[in-house]
C-alpha positions as CSV (number, residue, x, y, z in Angstrom):
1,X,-36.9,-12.0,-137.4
2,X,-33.6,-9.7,-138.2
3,X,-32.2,-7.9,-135.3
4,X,-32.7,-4.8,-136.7
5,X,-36.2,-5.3,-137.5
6,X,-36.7,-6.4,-133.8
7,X,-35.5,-3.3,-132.7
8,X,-37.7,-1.2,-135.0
9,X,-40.5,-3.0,-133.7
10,X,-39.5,-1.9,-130.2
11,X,-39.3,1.3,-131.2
12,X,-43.0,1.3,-133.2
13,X,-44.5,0.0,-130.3
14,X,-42.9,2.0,-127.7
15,X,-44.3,5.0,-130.3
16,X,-47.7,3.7,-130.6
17,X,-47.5,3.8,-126.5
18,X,-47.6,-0.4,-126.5
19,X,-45.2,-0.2,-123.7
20,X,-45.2,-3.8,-122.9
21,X,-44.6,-5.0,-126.1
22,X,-42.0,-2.4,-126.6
23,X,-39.9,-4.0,-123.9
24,X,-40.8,-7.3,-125.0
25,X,-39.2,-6.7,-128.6
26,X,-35.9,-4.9,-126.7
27,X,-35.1,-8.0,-124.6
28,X,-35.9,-10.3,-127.7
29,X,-33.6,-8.1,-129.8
30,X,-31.3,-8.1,-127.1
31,X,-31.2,-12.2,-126.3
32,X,-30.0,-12.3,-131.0
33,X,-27.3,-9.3,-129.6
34,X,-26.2,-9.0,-125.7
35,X,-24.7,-5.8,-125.4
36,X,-26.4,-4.0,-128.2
37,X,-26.4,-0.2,-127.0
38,X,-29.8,0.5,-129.2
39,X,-31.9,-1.9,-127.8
40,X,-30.3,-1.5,-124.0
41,X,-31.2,2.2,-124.7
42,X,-35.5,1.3,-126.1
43,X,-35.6,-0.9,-122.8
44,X,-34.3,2.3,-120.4
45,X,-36.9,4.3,-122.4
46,X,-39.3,2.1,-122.0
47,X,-39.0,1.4,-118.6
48,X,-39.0,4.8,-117.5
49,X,-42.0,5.4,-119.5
50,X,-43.7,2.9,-117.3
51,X,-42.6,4.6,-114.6
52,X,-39.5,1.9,-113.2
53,X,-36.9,4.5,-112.7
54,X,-34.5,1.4,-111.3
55,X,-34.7,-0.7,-114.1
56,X,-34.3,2.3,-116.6
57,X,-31.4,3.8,-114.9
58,X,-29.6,0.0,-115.2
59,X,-30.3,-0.6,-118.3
60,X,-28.6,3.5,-119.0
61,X,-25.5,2.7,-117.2
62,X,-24.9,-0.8,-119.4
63,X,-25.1,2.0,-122.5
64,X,-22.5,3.8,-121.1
65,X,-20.7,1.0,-120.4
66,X,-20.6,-0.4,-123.9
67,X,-20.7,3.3,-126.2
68,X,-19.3,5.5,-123.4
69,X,-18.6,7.9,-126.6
């Protein structure tokens, strides 16, 4: 599957409140891309959503890392 269909998948599910499977599509998305700012910033979303406040705040400092602007 494209990258950038991964990603809307992520973002479809994390929608649809499939949490999960959101994160699942964000790491897959993100295994085609390291470093990709859009699906490090689904997988904060998503793990804050379900409530990991550790993992989210990680994954938002790599965005800021890689699109500080």
């Amino acid at each position: 599957m494209a990258l950038e269909a991964t990603i809307t998948l992520g973002a479809v599910y994390f929608a649809k409140g499939d949490i999960d499977k959101a994160i699942a599509s964000f790491e897959k998305a993100l295994s085609v891309k390291p470093g990709g700012p859009v699906p490090m910033l689904g997988l904060g979303k998503a793990y804050l959503s379900k409530g990991d406040s550790e993992k989210a705040l990680q994954e938002f400092q790599k965005v800021i890392a890689v699109a500080p602007g």
